[in-house]
KEVOBA-831292 format. One record per residue (C-alpha): chain; residue in one letter; x, y, z. Coordinates in steps of 0.1 Angstrom, whole numbers. Each point is the difference from the previous one (the first is absolute). Layout:
! KEVOBA-831292
ATOM chain resn     X     Y     Z
ATOM     A    a     X     Y     Z
...
***
This chain:
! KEVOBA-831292
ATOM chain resn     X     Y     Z
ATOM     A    x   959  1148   697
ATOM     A    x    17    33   -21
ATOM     A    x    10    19    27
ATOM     A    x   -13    34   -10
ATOM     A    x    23    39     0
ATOM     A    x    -9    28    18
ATOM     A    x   -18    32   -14
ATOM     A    x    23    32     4
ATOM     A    x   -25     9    24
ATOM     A    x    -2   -30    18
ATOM     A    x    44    -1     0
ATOM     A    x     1    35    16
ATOM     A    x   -29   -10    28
ATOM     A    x    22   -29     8
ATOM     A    x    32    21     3
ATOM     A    x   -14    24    23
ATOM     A    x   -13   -27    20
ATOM     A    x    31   -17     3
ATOM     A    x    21    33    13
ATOM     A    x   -34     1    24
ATOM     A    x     8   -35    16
ATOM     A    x    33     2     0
ATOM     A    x    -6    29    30
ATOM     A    x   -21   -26    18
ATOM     A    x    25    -9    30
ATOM     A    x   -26   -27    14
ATOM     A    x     5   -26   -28
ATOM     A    x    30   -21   -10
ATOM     A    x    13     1   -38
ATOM     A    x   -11   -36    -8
ATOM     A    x   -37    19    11
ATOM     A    x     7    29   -21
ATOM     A    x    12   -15   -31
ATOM     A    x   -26   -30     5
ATOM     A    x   -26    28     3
ATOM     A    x     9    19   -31
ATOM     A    x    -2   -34   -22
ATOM     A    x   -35    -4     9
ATOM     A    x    -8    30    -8
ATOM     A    x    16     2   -35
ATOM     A    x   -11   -34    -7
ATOM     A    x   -39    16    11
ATOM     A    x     9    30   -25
ATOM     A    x    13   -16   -29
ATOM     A    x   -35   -25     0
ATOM     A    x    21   -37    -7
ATOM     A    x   -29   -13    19
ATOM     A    x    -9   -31   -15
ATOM     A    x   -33     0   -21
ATOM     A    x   -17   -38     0
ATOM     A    x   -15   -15   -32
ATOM     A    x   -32   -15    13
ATOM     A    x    -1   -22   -31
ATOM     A    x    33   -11    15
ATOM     A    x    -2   -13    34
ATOM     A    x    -5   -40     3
ATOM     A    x   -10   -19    32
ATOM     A    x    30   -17    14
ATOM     A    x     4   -36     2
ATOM     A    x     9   -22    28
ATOM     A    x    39     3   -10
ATOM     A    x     0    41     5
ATOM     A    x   -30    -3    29
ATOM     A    x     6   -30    21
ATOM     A    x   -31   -18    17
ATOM     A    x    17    -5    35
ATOM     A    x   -14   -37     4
ATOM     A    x    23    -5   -28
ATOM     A    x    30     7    21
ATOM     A    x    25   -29     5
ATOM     A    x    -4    -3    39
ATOM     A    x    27     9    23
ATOM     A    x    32   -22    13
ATOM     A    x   -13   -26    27
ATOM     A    x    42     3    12
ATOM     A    x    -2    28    32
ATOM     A    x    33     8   -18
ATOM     A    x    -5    13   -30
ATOM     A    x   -27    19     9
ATOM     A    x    25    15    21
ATOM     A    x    17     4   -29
ATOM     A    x   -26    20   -17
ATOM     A    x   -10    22    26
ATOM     A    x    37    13     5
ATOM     A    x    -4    14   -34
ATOM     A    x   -31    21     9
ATOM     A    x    -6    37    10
ATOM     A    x   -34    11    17
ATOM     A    x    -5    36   -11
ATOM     A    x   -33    18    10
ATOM     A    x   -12    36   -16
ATOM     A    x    -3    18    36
ATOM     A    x    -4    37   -16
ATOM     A    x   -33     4     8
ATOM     A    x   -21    18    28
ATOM     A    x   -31   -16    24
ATOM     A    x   -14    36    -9
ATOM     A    x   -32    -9   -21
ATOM     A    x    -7   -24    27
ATOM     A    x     6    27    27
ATOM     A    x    31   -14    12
ATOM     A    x    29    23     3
ATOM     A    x    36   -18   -10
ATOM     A    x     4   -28   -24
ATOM     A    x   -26   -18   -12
ATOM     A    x    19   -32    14
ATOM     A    x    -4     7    35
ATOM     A    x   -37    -1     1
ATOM     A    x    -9   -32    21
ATOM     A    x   -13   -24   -25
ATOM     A    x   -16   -28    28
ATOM     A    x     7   -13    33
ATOM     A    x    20    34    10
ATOM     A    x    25    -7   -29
ATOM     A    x    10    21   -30
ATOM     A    x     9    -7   -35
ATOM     A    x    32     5    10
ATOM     A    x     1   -24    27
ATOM     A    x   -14   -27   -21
ATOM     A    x    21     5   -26
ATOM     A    x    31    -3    26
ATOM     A    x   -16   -30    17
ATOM     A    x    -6   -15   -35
ATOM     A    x    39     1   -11
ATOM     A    x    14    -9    35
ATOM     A    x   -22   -33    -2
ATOM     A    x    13    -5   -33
ATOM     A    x    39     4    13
ATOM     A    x    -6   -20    30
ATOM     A    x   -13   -31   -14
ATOM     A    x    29     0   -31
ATOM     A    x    26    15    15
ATOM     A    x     1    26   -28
ATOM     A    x     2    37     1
ATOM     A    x   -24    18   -18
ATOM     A    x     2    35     5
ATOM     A    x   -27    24    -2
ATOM     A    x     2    33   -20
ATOM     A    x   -23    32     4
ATOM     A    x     1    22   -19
ATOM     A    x   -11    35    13
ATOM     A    x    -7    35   -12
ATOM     A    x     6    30    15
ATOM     A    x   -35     2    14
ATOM     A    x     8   -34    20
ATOM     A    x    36    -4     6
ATOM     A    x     3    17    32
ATOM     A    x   -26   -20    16
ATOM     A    x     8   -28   -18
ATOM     A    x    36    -1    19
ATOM     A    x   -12     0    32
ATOM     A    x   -30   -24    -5
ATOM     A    x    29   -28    -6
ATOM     A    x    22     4    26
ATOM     A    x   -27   -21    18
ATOM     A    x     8   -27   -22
ATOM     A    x    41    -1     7
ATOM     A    x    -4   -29    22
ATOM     A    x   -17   -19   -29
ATOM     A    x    16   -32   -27
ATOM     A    x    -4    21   -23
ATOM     A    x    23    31   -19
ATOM     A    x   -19    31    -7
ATOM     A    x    13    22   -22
ATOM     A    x   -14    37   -14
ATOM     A    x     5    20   -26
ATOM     A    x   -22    29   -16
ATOM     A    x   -15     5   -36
ATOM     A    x     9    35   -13
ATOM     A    x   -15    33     6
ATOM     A    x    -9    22   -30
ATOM     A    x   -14    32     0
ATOM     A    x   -35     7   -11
ATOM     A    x     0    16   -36
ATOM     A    x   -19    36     1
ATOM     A    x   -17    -3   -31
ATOM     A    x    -8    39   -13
ATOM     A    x    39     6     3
ATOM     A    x    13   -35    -3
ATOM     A    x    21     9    36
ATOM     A    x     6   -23    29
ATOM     A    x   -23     9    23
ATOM     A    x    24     0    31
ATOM     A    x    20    30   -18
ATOM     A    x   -33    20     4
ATOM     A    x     9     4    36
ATOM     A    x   -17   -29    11
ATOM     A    x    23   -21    23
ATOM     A    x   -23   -28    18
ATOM     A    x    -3   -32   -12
ATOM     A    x   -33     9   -27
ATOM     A    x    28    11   -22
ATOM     A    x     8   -35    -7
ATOM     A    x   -17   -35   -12
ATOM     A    x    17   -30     1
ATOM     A    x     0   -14   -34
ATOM     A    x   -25   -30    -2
ATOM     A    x    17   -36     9
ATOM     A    x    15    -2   -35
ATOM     A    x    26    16    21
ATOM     A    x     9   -32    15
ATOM     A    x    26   -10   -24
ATOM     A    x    22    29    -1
ATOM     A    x     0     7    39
ATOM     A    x     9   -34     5
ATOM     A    x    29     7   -20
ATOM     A    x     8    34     9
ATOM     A    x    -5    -5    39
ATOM     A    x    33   -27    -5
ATOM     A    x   -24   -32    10
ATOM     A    x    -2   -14   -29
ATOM     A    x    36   -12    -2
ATOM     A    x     2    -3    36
ATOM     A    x   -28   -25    -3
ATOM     A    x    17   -16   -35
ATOM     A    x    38    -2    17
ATOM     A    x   -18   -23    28
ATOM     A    x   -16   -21   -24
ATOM     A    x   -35    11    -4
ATOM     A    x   -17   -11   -33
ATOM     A    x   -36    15     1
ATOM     A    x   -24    24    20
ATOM     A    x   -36    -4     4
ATOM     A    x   -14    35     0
ATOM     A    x   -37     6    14
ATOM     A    x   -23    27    12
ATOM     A    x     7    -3    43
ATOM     A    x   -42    -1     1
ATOM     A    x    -1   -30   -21
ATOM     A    x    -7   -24    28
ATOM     A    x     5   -30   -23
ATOM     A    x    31     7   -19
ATOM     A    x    18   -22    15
ATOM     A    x    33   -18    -6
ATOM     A    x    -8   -29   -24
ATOM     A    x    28   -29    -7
ATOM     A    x   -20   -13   -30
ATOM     A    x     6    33   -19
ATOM     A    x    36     9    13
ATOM     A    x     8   -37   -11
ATOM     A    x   -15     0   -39
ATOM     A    x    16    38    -3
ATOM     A    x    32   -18    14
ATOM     A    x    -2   -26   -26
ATOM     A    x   -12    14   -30
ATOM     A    x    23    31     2
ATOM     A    x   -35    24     3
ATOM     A    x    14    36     7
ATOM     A    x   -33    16    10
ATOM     A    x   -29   -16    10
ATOM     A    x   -33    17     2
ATOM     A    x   -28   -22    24
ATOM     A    x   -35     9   -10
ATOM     A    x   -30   -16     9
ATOM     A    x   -39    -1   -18
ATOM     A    x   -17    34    -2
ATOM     A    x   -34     1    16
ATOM     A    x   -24    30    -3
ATOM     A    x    16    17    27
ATOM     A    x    31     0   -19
ATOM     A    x    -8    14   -31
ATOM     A    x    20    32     2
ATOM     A    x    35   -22     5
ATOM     A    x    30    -3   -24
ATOM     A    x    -1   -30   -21
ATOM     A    x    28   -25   -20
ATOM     A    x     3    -2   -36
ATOM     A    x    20   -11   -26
ATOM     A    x    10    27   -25
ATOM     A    x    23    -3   -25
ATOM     A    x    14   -32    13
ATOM     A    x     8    15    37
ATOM     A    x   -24    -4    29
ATOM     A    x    -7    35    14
ATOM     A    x   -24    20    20
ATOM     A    x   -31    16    -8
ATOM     A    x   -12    29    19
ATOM     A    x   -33    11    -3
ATOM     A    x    14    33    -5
ATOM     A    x    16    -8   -30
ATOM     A    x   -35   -13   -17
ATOM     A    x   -19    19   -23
ATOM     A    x   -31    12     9
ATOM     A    x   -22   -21   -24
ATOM     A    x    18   -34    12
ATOM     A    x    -3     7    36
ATOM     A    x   -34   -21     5
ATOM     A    x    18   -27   -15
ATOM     A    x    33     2    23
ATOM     A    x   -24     0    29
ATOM     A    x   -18   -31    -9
ATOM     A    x    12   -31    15
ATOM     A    x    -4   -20   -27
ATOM     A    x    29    10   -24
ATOM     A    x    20    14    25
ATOM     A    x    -4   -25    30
ATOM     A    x    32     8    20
ATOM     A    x    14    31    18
ATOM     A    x    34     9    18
ATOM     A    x     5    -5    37
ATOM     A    x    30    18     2
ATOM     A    x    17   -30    14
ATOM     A    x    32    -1   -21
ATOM     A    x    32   -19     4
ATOM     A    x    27    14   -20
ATOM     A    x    36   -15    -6
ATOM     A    x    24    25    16
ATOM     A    x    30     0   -24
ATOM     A    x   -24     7   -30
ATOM     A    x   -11    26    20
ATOM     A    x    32    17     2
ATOM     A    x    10    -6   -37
ATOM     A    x   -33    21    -7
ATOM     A    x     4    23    18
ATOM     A    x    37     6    -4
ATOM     A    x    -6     5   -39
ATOM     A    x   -34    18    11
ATOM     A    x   -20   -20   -19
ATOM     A    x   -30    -2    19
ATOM     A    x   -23    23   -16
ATOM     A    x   -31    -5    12
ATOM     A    x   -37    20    -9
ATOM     A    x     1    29    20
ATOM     A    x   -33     8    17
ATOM     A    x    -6    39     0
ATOM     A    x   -21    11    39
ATOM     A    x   -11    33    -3
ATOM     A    x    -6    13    39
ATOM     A    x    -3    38    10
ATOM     A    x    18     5    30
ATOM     A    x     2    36    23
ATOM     A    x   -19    14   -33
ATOM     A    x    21   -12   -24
ATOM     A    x    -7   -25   -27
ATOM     A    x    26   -23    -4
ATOM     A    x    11   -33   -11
ATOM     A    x    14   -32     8
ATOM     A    x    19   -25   -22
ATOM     A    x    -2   -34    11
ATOM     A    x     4   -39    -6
ATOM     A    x   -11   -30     8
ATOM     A    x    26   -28     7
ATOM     A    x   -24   -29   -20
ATOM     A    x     3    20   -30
ATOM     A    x    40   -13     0
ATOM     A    x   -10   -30   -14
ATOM     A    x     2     1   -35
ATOM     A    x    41     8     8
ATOM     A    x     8   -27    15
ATOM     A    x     8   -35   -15
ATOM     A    x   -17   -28     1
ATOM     A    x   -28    18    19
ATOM     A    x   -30   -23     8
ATOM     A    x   -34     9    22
ATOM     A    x   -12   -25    23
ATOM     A    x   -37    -3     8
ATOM     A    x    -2    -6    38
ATOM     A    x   -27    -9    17
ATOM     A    x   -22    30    13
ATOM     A    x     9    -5    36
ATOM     A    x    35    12    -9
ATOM     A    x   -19    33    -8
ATOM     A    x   -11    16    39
ATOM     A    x     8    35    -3
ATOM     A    x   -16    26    33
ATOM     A    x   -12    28   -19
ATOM     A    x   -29    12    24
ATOM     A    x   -13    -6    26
ATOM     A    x   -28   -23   -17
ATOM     A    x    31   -24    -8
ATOM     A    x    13     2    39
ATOM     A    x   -32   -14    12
ATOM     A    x     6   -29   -26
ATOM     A    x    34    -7    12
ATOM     A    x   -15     5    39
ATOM     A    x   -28   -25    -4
ATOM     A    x    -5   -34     2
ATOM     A    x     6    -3   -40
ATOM     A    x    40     1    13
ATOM     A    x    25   -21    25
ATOM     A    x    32    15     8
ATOM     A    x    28   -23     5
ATOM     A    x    36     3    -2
ATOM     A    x    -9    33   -14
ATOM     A    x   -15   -16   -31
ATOM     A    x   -36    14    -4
ATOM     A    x   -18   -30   -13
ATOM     A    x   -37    -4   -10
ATOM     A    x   -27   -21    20
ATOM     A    x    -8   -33   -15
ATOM     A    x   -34     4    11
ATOM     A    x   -12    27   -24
ATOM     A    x   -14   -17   -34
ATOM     A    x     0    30   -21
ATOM     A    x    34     5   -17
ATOM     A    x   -13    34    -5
ATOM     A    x    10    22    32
ATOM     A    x   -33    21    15
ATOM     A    x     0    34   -20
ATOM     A    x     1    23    28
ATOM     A    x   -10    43     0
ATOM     A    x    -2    17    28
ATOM     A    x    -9    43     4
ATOM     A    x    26    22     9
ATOM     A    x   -10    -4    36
ATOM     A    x    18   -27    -2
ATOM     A    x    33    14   -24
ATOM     A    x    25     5    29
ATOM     A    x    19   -25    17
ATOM     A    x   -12     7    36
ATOM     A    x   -36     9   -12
ATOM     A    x    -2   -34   -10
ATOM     A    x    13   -16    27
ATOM     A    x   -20    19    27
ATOM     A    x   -34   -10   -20
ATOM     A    x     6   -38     6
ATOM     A    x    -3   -15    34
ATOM     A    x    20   -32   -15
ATOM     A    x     0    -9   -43
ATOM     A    x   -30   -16    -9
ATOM     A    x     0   -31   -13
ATOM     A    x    -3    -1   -41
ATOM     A    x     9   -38   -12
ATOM     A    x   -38    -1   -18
ATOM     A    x     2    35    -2
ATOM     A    x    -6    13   -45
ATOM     A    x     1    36     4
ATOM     A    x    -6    27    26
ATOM     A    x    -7    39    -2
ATOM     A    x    -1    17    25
ATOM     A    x    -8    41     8
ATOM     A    x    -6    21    24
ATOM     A    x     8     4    36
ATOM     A    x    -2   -42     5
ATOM     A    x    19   -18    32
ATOM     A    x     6   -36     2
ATOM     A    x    -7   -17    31
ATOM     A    x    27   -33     8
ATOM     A    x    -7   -33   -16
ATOM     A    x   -21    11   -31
ATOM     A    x    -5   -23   -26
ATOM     A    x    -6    11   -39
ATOM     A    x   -18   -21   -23
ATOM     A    x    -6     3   -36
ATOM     A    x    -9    37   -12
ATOM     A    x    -5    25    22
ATOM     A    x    -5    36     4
ATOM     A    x     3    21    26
ATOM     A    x    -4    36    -3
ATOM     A    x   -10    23    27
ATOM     A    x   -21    33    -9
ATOM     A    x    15    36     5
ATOM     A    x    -1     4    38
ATOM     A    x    -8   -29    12
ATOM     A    x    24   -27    16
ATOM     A    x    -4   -34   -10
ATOM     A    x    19   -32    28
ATOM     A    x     1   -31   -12
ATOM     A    x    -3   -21    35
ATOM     A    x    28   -25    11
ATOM     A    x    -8   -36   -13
ATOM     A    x   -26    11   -26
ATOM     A    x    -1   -21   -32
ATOM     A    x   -14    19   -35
ATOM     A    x    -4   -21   -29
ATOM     A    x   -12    20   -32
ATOM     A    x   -13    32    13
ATOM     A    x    -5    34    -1
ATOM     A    x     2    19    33
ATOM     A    x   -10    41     0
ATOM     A    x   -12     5    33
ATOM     A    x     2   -21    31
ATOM     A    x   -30   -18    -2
ATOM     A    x     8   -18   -29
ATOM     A    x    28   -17    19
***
């Protein structure tokens, strides 16, 4: 990839910008001069143009089918062994807000009066208690989440487990008519600022000083996932093949299905596996990246990364990955953010492999369509493990909509007397003002959608196989 020079025009907009951030008292210089290099790298266009003709399917060496993993050590002791090299670190920057939660997304309660976060904690401390090992758990914040973040997990201090914080950095939002930071135009709350996608992973783990505080105790590799993904995780039979084949990044993806269509993809490109974004597609081949029959797999954003490669990229900031231009207009202004995504990292790292997991290490909480999955009968909870019920045949989950009645957190839960139960259930819609009665079972397809103005209550123990209901009679 040339790395392109700047236009005079483009050198002088980058100057002034610089003097402009260098004002900004809120942001450290790591920040500032990270900033800045995401922004000349945006400018000067080295953004990586992909060949279609180019890009091959990757084989079972670069994308690993995870049957064909060697199982793990029987010996209670060298699983031990393994486990004390390992780092938990979940992306905890974002807010419950689209689900009409205030806080951090994490905190929402998930099932059973728990959160992600709890089951995440109850998760790791199970782990340390039947080894004897100590995993800690990393979160790593933004500034939108840190506060709260801190005093969420002093409930925890009690636990088997270390909890340890850190925050990804804060950039200001790029005014595009003047190419200013937006919080120099006077504007001193926290919508001057963005925190720059999760790509930002790797260099806050460095900068914040836990990366070699985790390396000087003997900490190998981190698992990174979203903190909604309710199956991601820990897995020994991936730590232990990274372990032994020396695998620096590993990426787990899993088959796409139609509801995936829209997800990043692996390929092999000039002999490296890397990324494919759909942003990065051309127009005419975008039918054919949606299709699941050439491109069959897509990213979970489960990645477990080795930590001292991590550190050697990033010290000899190497880790240039496609930056992902989001326009927003914010108090008026139309501005932009630069961001990255941390599975575009890939094609840095050495030996980097993808491993196609099964689907049900792909549970992410979204919406409030995918709570009333994880609420259901469809799920057990034990040990803080959310595990699937044996009893549904379909491998498929239920595809579930439901109107914006239904969008927020507590509007959701004050329309259902108790979950119904969906183990036979294929797909549900549902509009309107509609309330659930306790102990109703959902069959097949079915549609329930309640006209303008009128209020539709499902009674407690009905059962509705393949229906339509409009009005009450049809119940």
């Amino acid at each position: 990839m040339a790395a392109s020079t700047l236009s005079s025009a483009d050198s002088e907009k980058l100057s002034k910008l610089k003097s402009a951030v260098a004002g900004l008292a809120e942001i450290s210089d790591n920040e500032k001069s990270g900033f800045i290099n995401l922004v000349s790298r945006h400018l000067s266009g080295e953004e990586q143009h992909i060949e279609w003709s180019k890009i091959k399917t990757p084989t079972d060496e670069v994308v690993v089918p995870y049957d064909s993993l060697a199982p793990t050590p029987e010996d209670p002791a060298e699983t031990k062994k393994l486990l004390d090299k390992l780092v938990v670190l979940k992306l905890n920057g974002g807010l419950g807000t689209t689900m009409g939660c205030t806080g951090p997304k994490s905190v929402i309660e998930v099932r059973n009066g728990l959160t992600f976060l709890d089951l995440i904690v109850i998760q790791i401390e199970s782990l340390n208690s039947k080894y004897g090992c100590n995993v800690p758990l990393l979160l790593m914040n933004s500034f939108n989440t840190h506060d709260d973040t801190q005093k969420i997990i002093e409930k925890y201090a009690k636990s088997n487990i270390e909890i340890h914080t850190f925050n990804q950095s804060q950039y200001p939002r790029l005014v595009v008519e003047d190419f200013t930071p937006l919080p120099s135009k006077g504007n001193k709350g926290k919508d001057g600022w963005y925190p720059p996608g999760h790509g930002d992973v790797f260099p806050s783990l460095k900068n914040s000083g836990k990366l070699d505080a985790l390396l000087s105790q003997g900490k190998e590799y981190v698992f990174v996932a979203n903190s909604d993904n309710l199956g991601a995780v820990v897995d020994l039979k991936i730590l232990n093949h990274l372990i032994r084949n020396k695998n620096e990044y590993c990426m787990e993806v899993t088959p796409k299905t139609l509801a995936d269509v829209k997800g990043g993809t692996l390929i092999s490109y000039e002999g490296k596996v890397q990324l494919l974004e759909i942003a990065q597609v051309p127009d005419e081949h975008v039918n054919e990246f949606k299709s699941i029959e050439k491109f069959k797999i897509f990213n979970t954003n489960n990645l477990w990364v080795n930590l001292n490669a991590i550190k050697r990229l990033v010290e000899a900031d190497a880790l240039k990955m496609e930056i992902i231009p989001n326009p927003k207009e914010v108090d008026g202004f139309k501005v932009l953010q630069l961001e990255t995504a941390a599975g575009a990292a890939i094609r840095f790292f050495d030996h980097a492999i993808g491993s196609n997991v099964p689907r049900s290490r792909f549970l992410p909480v979204k919406a409030t369509s995918d709570l009333l999955l994880v609420q259901s009968d469809l799920y057990t909870l034990n040990d803080g493990f959310v595990t699937r019920n044996k009893a549904r045949e379909n491998s498929a989950n239920p595809s579930i909509e439901l109107g914006p009645e239904f969008k927020k957190v507590a509007d959701f839960l004050s329309r259902f007397k108790s979950i119904p139960s969906i183990i036979e259930l294929d797909s549900l819609k549902v509009t309107g003002d509609v309330r659930f009665g306790a102990g109703v079972t959902l069959k097949g397809k079915v549609v329930i959608a309640a006209k303008p103005g009128v209020k539709l209550e499902i009674p407690n123990g009905a059962v509705i196989e393949n229906k339509e209901i409009h009005d009450p009679k049809d119940i």
